[in-house]
C-alpha positions in Angstrom: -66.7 45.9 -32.9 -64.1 44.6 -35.1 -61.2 45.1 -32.6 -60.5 44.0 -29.0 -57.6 45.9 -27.2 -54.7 44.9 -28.5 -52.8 43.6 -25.4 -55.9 41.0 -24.4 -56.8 40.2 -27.2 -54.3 37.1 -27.8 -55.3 35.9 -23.9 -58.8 36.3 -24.0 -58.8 34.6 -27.4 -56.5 31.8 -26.2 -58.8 31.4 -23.2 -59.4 27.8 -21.5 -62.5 29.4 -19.9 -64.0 29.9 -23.6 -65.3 26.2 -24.5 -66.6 25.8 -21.0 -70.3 24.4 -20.8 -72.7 27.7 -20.4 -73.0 27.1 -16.6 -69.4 26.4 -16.2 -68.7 29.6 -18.1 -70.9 31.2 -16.6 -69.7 30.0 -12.8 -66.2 31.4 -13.6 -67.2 34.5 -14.3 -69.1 34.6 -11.2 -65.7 33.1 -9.8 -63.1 35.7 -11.1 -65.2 39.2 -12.0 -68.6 38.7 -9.4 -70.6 38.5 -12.2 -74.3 37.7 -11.4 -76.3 35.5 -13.7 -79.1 38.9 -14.6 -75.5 41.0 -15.3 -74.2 38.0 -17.2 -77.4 37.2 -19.0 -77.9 41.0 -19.7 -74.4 41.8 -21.2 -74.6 38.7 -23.6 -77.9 40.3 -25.4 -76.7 43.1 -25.8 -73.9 41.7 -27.7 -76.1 39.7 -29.5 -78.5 42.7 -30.2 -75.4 44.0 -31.4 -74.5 41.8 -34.3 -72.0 39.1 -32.2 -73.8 36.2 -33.5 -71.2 33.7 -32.4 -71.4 31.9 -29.1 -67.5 32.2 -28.8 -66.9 35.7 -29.8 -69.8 36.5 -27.4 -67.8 35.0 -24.5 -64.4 37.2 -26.2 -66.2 40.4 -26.0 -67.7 39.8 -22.5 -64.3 39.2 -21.1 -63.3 42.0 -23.0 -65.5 43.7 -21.3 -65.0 42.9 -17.8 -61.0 43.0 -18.5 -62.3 46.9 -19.4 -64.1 47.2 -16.5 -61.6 46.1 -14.1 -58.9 48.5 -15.9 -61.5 51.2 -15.2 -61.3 50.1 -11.2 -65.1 48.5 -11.0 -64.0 45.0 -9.1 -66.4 43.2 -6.7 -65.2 44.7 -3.6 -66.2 43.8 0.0 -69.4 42.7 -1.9 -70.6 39.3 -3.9 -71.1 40.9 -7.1 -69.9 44.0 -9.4 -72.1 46.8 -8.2 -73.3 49.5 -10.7 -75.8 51.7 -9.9 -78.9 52.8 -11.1 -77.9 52.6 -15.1 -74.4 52.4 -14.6 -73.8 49.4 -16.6 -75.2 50.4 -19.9 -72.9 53.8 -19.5 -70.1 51.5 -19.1 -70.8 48.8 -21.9 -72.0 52.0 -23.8 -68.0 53.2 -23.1 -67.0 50.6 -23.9 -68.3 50.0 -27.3 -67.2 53.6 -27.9 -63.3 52.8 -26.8 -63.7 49.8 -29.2 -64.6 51.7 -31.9 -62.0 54.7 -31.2 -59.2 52.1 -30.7 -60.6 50.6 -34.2 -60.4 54.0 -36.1 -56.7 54.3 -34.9 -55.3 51.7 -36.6 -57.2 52.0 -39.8 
């Protein structure tokens, strides 16, 4: 996970949103993606789980994430939050760990 994509990666890093209080953070995410609090909570263990120790490259990654996400065409709709199925957001953060690592190979 050494990697983001190459074209968000100066935004997301540059991010205002980054240094936010947790529930601030948090509330924009709801704001701008439909990201519930379970979803939010969820993703940000599994980072951790995943060796990103770091409060801030945590909140890199998830928007990483849910840039990737939206570039795959999962946006809250008509609905409050991102919907994805029975399992469908492991596959997803699952793919997207996988396009991390590919993009990573690439360039080494």
């Amino acid at each position: 996970m050494q990697e983001l994509y190459s074209e968000a990666k100066i935004s997301i890093k540059t991010s205002e949103y980054l240094n936010l209080p947790n529930v601030h953070f948090y509330n924009w995410c709801y704001q701008r993606y439909g990201l519930n609090r379970g979803t939010f909570n969820t993703i940000e263990d599994w980072l951790y789980n995943h060796g990103i120790i770091n409060v801030l490259s945590r909140r890199i990654y998830l928007l990483a994430f849910l840039n990737y996400l939206e570039e795959k065409g999962i946006k809250k709709g008509s609905t409050k939050y991102l919907k994805f199925g029975q399992g469908g957001l492991a596959r997803k953060f699952d793919d997207f760990l996988n396009n991390l690592e590919e993009n990573s190979l690439r360039k080494h």
